[in-house]
ZATI-87615 format. One record per residue (C-alpha): residue in three letters; z, y, x. Coordinates in nm, 2 decimals, padded with zeros to 4 digits. Each point is the difference from the previous one (the first is absolute). Layout:
<atoms>
ATOM	ALA	Z	Y	X
...
</atoms>
This chain:
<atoms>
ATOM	UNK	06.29	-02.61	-01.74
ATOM	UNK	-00.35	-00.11	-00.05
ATOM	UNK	-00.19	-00.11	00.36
ATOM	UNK	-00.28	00.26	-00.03
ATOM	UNK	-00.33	-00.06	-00.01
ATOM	UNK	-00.24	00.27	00.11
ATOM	UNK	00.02	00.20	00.31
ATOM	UNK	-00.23	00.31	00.02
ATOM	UNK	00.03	00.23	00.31
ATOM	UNK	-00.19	00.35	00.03
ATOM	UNK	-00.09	00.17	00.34
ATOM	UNK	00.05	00.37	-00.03
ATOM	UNK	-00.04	00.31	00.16
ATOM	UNK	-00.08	00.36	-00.15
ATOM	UNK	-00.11	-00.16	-00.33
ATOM	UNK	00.28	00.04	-00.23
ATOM	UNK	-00.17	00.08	-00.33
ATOM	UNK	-00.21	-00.28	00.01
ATOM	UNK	00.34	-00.22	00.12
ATOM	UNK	00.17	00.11	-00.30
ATOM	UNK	-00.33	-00.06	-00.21
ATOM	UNK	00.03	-00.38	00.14
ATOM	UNK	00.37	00.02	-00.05
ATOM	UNK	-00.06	00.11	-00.41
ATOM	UNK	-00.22	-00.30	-00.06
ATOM	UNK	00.28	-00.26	00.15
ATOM	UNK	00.26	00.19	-00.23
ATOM	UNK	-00.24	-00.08	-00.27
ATOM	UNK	-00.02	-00.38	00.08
ATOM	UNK	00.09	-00.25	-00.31
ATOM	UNK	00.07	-00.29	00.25
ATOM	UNK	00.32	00.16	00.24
ATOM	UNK	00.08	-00.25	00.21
ATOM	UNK	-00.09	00.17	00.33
ATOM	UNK	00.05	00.21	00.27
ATOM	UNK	-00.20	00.28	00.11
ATOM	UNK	00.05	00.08	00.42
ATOM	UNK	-00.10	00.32	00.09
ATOM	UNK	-00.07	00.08	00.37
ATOM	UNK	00.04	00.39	00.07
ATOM	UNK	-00.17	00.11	00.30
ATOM	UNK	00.18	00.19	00.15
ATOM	UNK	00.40	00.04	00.07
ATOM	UNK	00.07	00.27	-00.29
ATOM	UNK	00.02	-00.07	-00.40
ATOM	UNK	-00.05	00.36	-00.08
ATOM	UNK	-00.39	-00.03	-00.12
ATOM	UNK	00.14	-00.31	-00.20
ATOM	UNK	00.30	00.10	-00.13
ATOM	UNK	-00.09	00.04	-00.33
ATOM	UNK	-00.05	-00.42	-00.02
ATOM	UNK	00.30	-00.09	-00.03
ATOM	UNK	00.02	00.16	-00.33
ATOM	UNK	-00.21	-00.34	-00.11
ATOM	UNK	00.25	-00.22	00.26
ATOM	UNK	00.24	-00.04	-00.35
ATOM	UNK	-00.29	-00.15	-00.18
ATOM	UNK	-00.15	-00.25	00.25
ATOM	UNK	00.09	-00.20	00.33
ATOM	UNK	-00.07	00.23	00.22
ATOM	UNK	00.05	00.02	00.41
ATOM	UNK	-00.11	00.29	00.15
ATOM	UNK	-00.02	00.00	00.46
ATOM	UNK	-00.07	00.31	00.15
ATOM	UNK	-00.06	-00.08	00.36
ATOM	UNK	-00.29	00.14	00.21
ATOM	UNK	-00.25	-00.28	00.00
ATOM	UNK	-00.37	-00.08	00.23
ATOM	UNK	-00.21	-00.01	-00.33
ATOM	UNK	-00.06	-00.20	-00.33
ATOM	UNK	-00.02	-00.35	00.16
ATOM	UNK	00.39	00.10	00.20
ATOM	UNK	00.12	00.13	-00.35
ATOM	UNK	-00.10	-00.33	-00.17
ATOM	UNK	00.15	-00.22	00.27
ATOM	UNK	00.34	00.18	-00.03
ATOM	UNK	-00.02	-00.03	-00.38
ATOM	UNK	-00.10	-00.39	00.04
ATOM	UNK	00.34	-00.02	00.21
ATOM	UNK	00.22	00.08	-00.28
ATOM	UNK	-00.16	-00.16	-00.30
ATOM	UNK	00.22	-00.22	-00.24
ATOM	UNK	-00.30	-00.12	-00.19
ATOM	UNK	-00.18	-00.31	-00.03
ATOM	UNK	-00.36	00.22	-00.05
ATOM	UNK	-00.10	00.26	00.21
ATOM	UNK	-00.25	00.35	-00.10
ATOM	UNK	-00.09	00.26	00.19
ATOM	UNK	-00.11	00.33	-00.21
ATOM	UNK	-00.12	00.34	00.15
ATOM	UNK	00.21	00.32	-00.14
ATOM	UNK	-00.27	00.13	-00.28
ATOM	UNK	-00.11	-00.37	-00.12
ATOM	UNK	00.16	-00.08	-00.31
ATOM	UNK	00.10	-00.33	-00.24
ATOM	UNK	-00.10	-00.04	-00.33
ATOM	UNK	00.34	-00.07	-00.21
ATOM	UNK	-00.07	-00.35	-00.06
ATOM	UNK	-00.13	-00.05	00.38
ATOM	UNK	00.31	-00.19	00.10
ATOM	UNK	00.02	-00.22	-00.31
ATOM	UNK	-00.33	-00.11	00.09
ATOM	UNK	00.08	-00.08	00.30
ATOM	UNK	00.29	-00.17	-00.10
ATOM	UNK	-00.18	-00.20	-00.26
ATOM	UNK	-00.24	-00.14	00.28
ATOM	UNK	00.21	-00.10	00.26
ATOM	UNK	00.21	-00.22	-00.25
ATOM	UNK	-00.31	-00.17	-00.11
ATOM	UNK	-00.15	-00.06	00.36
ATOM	UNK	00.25	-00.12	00.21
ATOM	UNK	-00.22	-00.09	00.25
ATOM	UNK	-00.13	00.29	00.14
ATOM	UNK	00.16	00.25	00.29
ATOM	UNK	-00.28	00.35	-00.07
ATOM	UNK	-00.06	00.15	-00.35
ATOM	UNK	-00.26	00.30	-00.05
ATOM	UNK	-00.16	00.14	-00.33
ATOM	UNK	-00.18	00.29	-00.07
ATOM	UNK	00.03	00.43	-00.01
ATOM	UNK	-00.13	00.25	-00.07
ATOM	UNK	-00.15	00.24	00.29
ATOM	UNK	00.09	00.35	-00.11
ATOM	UNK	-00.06	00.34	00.14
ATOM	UNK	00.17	00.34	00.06
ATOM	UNK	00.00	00.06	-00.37
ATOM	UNK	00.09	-00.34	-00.08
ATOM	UNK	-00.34	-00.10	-00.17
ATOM	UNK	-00.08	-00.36	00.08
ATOM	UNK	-00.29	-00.05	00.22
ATOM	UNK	-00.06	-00.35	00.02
ATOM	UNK	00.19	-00.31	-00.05
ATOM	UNK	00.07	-00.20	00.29
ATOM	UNK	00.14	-00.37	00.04
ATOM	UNK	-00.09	-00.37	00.03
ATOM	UNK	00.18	-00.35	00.08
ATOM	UNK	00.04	-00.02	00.36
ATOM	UNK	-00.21	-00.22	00.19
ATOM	UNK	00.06	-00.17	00.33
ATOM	UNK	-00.41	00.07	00.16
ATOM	UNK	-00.03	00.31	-00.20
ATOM	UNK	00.32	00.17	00.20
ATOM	UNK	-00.22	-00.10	00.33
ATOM	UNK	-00.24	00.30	-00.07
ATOM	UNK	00.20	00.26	-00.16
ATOM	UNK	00.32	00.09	-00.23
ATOM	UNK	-00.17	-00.13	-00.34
ATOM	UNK	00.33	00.07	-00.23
ATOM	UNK	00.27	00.22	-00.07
ATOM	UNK	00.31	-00.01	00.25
ATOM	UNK	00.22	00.29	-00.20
ATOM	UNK	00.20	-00.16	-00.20
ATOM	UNK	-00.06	-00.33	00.02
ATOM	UNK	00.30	-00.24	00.08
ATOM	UNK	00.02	-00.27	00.32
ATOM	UNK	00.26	-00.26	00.03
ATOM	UNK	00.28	00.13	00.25
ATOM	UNK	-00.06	-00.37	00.16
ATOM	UNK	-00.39	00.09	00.08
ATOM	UNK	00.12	00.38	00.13
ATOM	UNK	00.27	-00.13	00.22
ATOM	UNK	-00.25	-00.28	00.14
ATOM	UNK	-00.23	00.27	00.11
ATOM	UNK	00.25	00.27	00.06
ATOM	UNK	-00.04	00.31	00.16
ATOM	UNK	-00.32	00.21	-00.17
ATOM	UNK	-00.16	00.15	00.33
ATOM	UNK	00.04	00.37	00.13
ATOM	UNK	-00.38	00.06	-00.16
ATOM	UNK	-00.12	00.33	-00.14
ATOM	UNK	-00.13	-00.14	-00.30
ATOM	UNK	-00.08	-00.38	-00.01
ATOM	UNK	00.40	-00.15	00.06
ATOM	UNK	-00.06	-00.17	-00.32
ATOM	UNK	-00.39	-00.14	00.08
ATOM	UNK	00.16	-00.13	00.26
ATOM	UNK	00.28	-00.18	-00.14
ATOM	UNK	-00.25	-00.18	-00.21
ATOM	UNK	-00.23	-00.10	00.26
ATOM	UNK	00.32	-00.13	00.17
ATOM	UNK	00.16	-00.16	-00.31
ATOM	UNK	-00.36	-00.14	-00.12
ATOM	UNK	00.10	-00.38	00.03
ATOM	UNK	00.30	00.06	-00.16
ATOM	UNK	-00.03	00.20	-00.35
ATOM	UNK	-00.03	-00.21	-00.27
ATOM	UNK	-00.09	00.27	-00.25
ATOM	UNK	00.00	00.11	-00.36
ATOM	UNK	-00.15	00.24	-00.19
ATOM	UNK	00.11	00.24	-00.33
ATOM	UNK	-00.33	00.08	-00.16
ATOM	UNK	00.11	00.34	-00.13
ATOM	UNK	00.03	00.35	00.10
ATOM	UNK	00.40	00.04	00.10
ATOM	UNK	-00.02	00.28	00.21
ATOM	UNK	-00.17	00.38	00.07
ATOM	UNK	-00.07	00.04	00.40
ATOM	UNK	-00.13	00.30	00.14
ATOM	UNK	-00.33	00.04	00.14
ATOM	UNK	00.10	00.19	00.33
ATOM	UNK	00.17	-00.19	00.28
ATOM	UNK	-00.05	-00.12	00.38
ATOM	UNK	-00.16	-00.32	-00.14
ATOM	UNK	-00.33	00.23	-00.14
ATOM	UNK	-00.05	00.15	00.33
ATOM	UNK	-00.32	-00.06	00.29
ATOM	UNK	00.32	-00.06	00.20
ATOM	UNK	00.10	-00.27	-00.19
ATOM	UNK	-00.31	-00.17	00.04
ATOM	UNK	00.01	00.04	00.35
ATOM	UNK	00.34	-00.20	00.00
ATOM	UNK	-00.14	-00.25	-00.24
ATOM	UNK	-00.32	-00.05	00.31
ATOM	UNK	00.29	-00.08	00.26
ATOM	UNK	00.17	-00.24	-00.21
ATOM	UNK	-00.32	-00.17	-00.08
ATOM	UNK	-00.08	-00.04	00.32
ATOM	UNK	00.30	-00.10	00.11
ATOM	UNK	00.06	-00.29	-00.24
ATOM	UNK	-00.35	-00.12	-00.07
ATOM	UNK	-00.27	00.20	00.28
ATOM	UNK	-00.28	00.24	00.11
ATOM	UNK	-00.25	-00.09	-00.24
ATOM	UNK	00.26	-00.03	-00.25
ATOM	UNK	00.20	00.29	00.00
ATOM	UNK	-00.37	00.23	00.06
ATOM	UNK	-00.16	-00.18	-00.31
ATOM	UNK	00.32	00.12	-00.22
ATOM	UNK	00.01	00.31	00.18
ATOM	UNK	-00.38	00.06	-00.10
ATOM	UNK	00.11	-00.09	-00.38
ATOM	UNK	00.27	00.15	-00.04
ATOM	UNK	-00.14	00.36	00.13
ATOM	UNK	-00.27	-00.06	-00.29
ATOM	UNK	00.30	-00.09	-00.24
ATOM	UNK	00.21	00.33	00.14
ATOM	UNK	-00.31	00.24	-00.09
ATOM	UNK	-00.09	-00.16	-00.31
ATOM	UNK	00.35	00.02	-00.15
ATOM	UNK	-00.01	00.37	00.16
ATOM	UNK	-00.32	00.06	-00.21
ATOM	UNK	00.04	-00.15	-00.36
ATOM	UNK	00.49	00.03	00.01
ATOM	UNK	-00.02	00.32	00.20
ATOM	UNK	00.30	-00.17	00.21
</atoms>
């Protein structure tokens, strides 16, 4: 048996039409070599049941265990990977069918890096895109805020277990990993639309931003951490104004 490749774990809980909607576009996938982790929040399959009608057509491990929030579910999910790349996708977002092959295609032609990112599509309730979103990751840009697109994009399972666990956060686990994990990422970057996320989410909330002020302040300072505070409530209302998100 092929070693696989690609390891992509959900979080979920009370979402299942928007996990099976993920699930669809992995079933659709014209690269196969991967495994798709999905951490069920709670200790009953019932709402899910209906998934493992796709189980026959792709490597799929489903946990349904009570967990303490996204950040818990993805640190369960990093514990039983058996790939060499690592994604993290929220039930709802969803690959375009040659996503993986992209991906794929990348990775064999830049050995060299550990974090790979492109770009997607930012789509609302009735799945009309609002805005594309995505850029090559960049070691001072990450300092002031979360500049590219974490759904979907794929990190070395060296880099993860390096930096390993996500923190119990609300919202900004995944900031903080990269804030953490800054010296480390040597990163790439798919200049292409490969995935659909969804506009909602604890990441577009004042709350966030509030978790974004203490982790600002506690890596770089006061003035820091108020100066991107101040920008990033401008930021919030703007995109509030002109995406309606």
């Amino acid at each position: 048996m092929n070693k696989i490749l690609f390891s992509i774990i959900t979080s979920h809980l009370n979402d299942y039409n928007n996990l099976l909607k993920t699930g669809k576009s992995l079933c659709n996938q014209t690269f196969n070599n991967f495994e798709w982790i999905v951490i069920n929040g709670s200790d009953s399959d019932d709402a899910i049941k209906n998934l493992y009608d796709i189980k026959s057509e792709i490597n799929l491990i489903i946990i349904n265990e009570k967990d303490n929030g996204i950040y818990d579910a993805w640190n369960k999910g990093i514990t039983l990977v058996r790939g060499e790349w690592i994604s993290f996708v929220g039930a709802g977002d969803t690959y375009h069918a040659d996503a993986l092959e992209h991906y794929y295609r990348y990775i064999n032609e830049h050995s060299e890096i550990n974090y790979v990112s492109s770009k997607a599509n930012v789509m609302n309730e009735l799945e009309k895109v609002l805005r594309i979103r995505g850029e090559s990751y960049n070691k001072n840009k990450i300092k002031r805020y979360m500049h590219g697109v974490h759904s979907g994009s794929f990190h070395k399972k060296d880099l993860l277990l390096k930096h390993y666990p996500f923190k119990q956060l609300k919202s900004a686990g995944d900031y903080d990993f990269f804030l953490r994990s800054n010296d480390s990422i040597i990163p790439g970057f798919i200049d292409i639309i490969t995935i659909n996320i969804e506009s909602t989410g604890s990441s577009k909330t004042f709350h966030a931003l509030l978790e974004r002020f203490s982790l600002h302040n506690r890596y770089f300072g006061l003035f820091h951490s108020i100066y991107q505070l101040i920008i990033s409530v401008i930021k919030f209302y703007i995109r509030k104004l002109i995406y309606k998100y």
